[in-house]
VOLUMVEX-485070 format. One record per atom (N, C-alpha, C): chain; atom name; y, z, x. Coordinates in Angstrom, 1 decimal, padded with zeros to 4 digits. Layout:
REM residues N
<"A" "CA" <Y Z X>>
...
This chain:
REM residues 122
<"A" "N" <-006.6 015.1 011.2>>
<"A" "CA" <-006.9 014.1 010.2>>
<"A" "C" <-005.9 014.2 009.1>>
<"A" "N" <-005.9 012.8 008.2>>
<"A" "CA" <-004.8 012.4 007.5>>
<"A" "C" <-005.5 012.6 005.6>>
<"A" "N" <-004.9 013.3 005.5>>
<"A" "CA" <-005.4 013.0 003.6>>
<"A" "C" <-004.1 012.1 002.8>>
<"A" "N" <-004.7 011.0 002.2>>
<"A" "CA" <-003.7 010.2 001.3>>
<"A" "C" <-004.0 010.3 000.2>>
<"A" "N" <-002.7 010.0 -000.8>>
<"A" "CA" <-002.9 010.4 -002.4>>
<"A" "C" <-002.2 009.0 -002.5>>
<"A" "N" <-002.4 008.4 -003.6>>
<"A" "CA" <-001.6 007.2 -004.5>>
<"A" "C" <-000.9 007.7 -005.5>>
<"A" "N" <000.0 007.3 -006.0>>
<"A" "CA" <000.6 008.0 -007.4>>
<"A" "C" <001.2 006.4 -007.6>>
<"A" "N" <001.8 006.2 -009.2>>
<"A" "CA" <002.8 005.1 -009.4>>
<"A" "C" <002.1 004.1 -010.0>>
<"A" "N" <000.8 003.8 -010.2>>
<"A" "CA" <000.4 002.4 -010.9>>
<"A" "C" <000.5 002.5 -012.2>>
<"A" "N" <000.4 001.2 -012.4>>
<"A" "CA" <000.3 001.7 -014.1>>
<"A" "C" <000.3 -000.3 -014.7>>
<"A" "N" <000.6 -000.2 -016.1>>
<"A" "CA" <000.9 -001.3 -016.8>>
<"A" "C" <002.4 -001.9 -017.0>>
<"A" "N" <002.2 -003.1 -016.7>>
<"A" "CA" <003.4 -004.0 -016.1>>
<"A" "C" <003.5 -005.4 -016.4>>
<"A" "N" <004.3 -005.8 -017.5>>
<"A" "CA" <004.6 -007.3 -017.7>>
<"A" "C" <005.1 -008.0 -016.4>>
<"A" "N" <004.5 -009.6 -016.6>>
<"A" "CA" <004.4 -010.4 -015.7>>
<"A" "C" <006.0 -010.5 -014.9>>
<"A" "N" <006.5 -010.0 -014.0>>
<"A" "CA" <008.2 -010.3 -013.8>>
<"A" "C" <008.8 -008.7 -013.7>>
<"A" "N" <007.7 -008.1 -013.8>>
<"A" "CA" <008.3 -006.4 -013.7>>
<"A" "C" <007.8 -005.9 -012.3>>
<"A" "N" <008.7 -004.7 -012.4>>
<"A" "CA" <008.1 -004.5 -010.7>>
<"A" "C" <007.8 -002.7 -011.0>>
<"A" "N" <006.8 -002.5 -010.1>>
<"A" "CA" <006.4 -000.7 -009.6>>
<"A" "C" <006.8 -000.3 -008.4>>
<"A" "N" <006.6 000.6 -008.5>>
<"A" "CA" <006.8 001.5 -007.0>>
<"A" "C" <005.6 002.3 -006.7>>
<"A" "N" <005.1 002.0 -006.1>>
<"A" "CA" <003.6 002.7 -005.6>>
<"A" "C" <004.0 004.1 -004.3>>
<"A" "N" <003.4 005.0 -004.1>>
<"A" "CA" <003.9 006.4 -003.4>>
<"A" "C" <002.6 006.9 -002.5>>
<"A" "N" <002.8 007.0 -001.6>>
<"A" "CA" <001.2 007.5 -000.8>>
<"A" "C" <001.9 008.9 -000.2>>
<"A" "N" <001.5 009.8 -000.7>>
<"A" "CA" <001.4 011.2 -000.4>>
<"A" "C" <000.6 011.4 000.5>>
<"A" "N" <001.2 012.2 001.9>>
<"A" "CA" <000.4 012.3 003.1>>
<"A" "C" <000.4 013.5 003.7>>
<"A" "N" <-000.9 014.9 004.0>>
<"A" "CA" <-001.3 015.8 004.0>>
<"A" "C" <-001.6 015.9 005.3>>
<"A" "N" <-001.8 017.0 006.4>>
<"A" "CA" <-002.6 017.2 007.2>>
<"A" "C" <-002.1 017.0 008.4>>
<"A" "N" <-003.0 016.2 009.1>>
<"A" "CA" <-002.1 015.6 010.4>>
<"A" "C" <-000.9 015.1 010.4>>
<"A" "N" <000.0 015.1 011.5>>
<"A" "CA" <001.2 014.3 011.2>>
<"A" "C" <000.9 012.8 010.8>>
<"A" "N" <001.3 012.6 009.8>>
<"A" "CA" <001.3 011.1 009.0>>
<"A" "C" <002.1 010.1 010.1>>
<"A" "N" <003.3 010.9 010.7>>
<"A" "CA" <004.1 009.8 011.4>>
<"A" "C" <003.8 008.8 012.5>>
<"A" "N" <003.1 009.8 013.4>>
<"A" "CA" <002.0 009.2 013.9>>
<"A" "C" <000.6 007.8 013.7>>
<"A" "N" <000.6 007.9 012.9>>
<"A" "CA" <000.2 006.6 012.4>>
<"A" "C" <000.5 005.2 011.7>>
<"A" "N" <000.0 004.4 011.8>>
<"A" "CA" <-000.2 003.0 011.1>>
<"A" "C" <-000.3 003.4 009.6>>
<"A" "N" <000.7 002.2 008.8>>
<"A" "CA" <000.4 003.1 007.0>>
<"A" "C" <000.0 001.8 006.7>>
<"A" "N" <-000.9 001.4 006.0>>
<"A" "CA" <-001.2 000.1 005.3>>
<"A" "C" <-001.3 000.4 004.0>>
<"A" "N" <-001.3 -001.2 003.1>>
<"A" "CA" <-001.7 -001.1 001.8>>
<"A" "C" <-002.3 -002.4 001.6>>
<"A" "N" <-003.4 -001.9 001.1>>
<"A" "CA" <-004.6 -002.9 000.3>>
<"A" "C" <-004.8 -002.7 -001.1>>
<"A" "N" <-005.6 -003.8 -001.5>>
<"A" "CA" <-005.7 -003.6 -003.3>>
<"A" "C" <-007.0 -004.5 -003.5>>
<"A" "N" <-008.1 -004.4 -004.0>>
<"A" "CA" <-008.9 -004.7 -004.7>>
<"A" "C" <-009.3 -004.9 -006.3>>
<"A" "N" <-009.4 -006.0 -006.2>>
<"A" "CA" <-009.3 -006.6 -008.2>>
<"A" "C" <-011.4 -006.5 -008.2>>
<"A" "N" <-011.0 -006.0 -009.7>>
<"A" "CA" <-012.7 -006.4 -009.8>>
<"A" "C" <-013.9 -007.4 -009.5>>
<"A" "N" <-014.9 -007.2 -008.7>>
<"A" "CA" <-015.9 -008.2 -008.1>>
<"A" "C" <-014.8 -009.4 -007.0>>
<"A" "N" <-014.3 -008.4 -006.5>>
<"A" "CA" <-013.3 -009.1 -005.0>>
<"A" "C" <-013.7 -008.1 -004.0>>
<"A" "N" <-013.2 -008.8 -002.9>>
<"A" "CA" <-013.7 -008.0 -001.4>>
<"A" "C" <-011.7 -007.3 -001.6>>
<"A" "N" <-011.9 -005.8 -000.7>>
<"A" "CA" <-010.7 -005.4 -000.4>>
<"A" "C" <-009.2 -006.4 000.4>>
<"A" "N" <-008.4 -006.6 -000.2>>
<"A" "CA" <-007.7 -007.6 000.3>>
<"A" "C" <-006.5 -007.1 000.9>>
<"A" "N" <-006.0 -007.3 001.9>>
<"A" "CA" <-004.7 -006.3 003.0>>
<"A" "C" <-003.6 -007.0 002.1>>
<"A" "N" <-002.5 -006.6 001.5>>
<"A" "CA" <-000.8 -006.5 001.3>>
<"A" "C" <-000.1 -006.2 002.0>>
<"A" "N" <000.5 -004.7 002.7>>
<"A" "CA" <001.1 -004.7 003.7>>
<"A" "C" <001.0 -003.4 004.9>>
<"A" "N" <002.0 -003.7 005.9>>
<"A" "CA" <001.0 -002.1 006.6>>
<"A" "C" <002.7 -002.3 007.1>>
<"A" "N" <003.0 -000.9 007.8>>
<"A" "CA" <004.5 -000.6 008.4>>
<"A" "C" <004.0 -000.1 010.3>>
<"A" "N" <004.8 -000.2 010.7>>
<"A" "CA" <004.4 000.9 012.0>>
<"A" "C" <005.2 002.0 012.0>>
<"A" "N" <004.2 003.0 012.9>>
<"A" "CA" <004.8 004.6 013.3>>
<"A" "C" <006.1 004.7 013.1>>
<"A" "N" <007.1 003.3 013.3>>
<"A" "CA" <008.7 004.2 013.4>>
<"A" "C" <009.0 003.6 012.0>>
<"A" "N" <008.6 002.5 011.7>>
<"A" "CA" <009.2 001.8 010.5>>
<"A" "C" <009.7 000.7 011.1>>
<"A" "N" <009.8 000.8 011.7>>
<"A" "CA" <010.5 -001.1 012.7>>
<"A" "C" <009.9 -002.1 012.5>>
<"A" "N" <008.7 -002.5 012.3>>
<"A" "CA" <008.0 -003.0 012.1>>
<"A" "C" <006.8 -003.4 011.4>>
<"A" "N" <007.3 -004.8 010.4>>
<"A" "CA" <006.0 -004.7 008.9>>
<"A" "C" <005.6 -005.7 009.0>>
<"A" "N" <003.9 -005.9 008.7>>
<"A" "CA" <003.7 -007.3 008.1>>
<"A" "C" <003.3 -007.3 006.8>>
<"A" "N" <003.3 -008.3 005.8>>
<"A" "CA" <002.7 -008.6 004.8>>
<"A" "C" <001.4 -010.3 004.8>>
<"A" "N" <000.9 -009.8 003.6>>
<"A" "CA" <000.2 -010.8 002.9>>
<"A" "C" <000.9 -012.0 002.9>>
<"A" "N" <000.8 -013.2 002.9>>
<"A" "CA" <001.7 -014.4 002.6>>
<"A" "C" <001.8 -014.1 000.5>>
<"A" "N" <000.8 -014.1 000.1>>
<"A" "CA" <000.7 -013.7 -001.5>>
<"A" "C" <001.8 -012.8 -002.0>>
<"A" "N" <002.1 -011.8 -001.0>>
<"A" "CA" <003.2 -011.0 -001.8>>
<"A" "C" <004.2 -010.7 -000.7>>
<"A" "N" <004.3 -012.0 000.0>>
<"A" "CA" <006.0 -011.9 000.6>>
<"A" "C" <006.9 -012.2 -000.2>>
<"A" "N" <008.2 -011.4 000.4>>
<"A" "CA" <009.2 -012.0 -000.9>>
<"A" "C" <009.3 -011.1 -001.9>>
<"A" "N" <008.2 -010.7 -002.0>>
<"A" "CA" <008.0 -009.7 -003.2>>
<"A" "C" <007.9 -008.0 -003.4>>
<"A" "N" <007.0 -007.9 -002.1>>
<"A" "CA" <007.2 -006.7 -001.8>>
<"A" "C" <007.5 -006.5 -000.9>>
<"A" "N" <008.1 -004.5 -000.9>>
<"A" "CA" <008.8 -004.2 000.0>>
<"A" "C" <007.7 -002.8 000.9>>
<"A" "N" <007.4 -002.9 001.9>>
<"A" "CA" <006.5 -001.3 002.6>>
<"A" "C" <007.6 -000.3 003.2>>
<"A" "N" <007.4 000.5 002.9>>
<"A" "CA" <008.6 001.4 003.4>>
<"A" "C" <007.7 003.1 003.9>>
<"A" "N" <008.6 003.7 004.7>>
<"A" "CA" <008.1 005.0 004.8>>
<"A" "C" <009.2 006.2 005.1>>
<"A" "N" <008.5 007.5 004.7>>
<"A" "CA" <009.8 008.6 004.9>>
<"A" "C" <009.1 009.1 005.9>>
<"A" "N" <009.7 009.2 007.3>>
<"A" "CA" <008.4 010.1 008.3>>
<"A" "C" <008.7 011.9 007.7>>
<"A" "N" <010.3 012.3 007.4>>
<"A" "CA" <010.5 013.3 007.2>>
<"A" "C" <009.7 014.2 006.5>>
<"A" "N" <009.3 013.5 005.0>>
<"A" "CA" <008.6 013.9 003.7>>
<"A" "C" <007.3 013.2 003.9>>
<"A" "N" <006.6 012.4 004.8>>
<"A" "CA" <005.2 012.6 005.1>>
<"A" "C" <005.0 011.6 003.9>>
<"A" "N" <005.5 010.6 003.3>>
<"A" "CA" <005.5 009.7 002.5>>
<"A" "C" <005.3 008.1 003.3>>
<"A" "N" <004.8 007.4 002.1>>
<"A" "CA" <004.8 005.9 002.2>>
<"A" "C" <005.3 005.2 000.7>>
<"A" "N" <005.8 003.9 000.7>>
<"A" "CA" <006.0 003.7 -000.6>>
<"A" "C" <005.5 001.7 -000.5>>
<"A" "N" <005.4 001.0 -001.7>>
<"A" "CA" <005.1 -000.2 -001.8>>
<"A" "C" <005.8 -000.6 -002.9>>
<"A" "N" <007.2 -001.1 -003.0>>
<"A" "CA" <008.1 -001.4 -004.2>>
<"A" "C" <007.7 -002.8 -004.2>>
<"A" "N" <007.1 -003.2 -005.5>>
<"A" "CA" <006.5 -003.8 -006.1>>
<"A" "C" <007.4 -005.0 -006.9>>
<"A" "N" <008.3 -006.3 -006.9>>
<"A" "CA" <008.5 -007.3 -007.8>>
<"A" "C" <008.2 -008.1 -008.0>>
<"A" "N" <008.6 -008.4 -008.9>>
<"A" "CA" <008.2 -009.9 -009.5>>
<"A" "C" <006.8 -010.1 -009.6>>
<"A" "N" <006.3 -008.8 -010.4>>
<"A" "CA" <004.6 -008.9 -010.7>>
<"A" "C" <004.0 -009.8 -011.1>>
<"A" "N" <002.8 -010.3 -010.8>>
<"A" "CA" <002.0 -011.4 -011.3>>
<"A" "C" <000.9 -011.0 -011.7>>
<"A" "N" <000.5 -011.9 -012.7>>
<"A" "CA" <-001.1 -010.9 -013.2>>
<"A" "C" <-002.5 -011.0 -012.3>>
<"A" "N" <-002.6 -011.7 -011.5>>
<"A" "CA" <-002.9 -012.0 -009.6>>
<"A" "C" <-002.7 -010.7 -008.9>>
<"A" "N" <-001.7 -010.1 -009.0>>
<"A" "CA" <-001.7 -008.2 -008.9>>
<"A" "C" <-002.6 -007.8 -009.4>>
<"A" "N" <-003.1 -007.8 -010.2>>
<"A" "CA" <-003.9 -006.6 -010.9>>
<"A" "C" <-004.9 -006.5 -010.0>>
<"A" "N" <-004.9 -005.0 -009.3>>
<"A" "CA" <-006.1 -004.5 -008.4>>
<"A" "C" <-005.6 -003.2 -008.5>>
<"A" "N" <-006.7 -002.1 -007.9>>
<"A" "CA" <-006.3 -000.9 -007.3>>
<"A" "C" <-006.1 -001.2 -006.3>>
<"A" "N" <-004.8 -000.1 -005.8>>
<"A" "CA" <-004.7 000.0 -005.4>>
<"A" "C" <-004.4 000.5 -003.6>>
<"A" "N" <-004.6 000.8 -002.7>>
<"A" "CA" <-004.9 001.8 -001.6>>
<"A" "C" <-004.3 002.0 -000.6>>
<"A" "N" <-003.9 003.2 -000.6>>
<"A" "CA" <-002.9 003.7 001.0>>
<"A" "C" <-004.4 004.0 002.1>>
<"A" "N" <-003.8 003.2 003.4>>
<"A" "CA" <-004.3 004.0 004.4>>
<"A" "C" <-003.5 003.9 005.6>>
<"A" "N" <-003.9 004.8 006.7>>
<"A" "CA" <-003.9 005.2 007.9>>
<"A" "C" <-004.6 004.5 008.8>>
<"A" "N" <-003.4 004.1 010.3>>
<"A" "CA" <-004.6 003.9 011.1>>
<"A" "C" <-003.8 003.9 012.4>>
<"A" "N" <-004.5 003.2 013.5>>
<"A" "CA" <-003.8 003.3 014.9>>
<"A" "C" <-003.4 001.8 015.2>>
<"A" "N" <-003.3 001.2 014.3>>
<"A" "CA" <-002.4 -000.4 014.9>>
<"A" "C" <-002.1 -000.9 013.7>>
<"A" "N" <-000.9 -002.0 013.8>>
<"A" "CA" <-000.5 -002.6 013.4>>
<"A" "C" <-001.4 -003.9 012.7>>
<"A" "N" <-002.3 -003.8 012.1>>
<"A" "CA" <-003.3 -005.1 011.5>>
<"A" "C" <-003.6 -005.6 010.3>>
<"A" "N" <-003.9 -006.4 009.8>>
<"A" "CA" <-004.3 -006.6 008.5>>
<"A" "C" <-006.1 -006.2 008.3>>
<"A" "N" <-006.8 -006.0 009.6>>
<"A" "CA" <-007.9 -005.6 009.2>>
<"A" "C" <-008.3 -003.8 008.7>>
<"A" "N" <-008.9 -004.0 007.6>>
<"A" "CA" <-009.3 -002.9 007.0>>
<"A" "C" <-009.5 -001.8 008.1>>
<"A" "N" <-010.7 -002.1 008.8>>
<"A" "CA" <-011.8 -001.6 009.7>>
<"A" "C" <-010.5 -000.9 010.5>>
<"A" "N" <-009.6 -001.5 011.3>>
<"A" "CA" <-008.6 -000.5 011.6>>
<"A" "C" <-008.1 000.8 011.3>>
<"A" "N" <-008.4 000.9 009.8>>
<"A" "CA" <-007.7 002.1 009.2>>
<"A" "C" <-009.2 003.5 008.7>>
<"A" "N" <-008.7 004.5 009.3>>
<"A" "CA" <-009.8 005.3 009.3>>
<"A" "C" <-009.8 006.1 008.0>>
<"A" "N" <-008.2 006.6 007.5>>
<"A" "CA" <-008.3 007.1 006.4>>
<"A" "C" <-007.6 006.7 005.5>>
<"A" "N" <-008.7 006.7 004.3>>
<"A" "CA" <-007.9 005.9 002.9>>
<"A" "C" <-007.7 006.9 001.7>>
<"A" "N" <-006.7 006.8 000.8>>
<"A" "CA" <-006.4 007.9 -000.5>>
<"A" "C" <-007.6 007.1 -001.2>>
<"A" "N" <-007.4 007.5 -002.7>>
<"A" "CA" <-008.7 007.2 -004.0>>
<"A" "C" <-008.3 005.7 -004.7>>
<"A" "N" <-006.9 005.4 -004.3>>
<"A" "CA" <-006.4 004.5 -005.1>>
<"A" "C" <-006.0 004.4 -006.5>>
<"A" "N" <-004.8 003.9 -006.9>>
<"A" "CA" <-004.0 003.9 -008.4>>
<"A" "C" <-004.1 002.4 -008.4>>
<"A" "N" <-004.4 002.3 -010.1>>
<"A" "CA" <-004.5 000.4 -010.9>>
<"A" "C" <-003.0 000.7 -010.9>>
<"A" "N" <-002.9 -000.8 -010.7>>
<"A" "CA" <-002.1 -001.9 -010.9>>
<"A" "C" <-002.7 -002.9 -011.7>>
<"A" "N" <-002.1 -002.9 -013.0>>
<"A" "CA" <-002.7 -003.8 -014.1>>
<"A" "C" <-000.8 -004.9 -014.5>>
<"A" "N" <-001.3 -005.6 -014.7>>
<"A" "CA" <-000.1 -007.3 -014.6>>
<"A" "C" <-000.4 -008.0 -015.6>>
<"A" "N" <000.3 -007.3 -017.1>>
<"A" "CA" <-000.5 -008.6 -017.9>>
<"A" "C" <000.7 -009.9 -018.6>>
<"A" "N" <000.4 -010.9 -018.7>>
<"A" "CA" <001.1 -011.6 -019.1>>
<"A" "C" <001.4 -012.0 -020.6>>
């Protein structure tokens, strides 16, 4: 099994960008599917982007094409979500997870970190 950590959120004018970091423990991380989702208050969990096992292959949100970037280090057991051209439409936590496919559905992903805010104010 996979433990995730988030690090990197924080407060951010409208046009600025973050770098979000998912720290990955345990099993080999490389091995799996890395997604990223974000939930804003009194919203259902919403998919942004997910990479595959080698990195070859990403999809995104239509909301934050363009914008963001999903990346991963297999070496250092990392994932990353470089963040521009923030909008205040951003503002959610966070969430790294794990899984065995390439999807935008949640339910795919078995293990999730605690999640870091992302706050976007204008």
């Amino acid at each position: 099994q996979v433990q995730l950590v988030e690090s990197g959120g924080g407060l951010v004018q409208a046009g600025g960008s973050l770098r979000l970091s998912c720290a990955a423990s345990g099993r080999t991380f490389s091995r799996y599917v890395m997604g990223w989702f974000r939930q804003a208050p009194g919203q259902e969990r919403e998919f942004v982007a997910t990479i595959s096992t080698s990195g070859g292959s990403t999809l995104y949100a239509d909301s934050v094409k363009g914008r963001f970037t999903i990346s991963r280090d297999k070496a250092k057991n990392t994932g990353s979500l470089q963040m521009n051209s923030l909008k205040p439409e951003d503002t959610a936590v966070y969430y790294c997870a794990a899984g065995g496919s390439l999807t935008m559905n949640p339910n795919s992903y078995g293990t999730w970190g605690q999640g870091t805010q992302v706050t976007v104010s204008s």
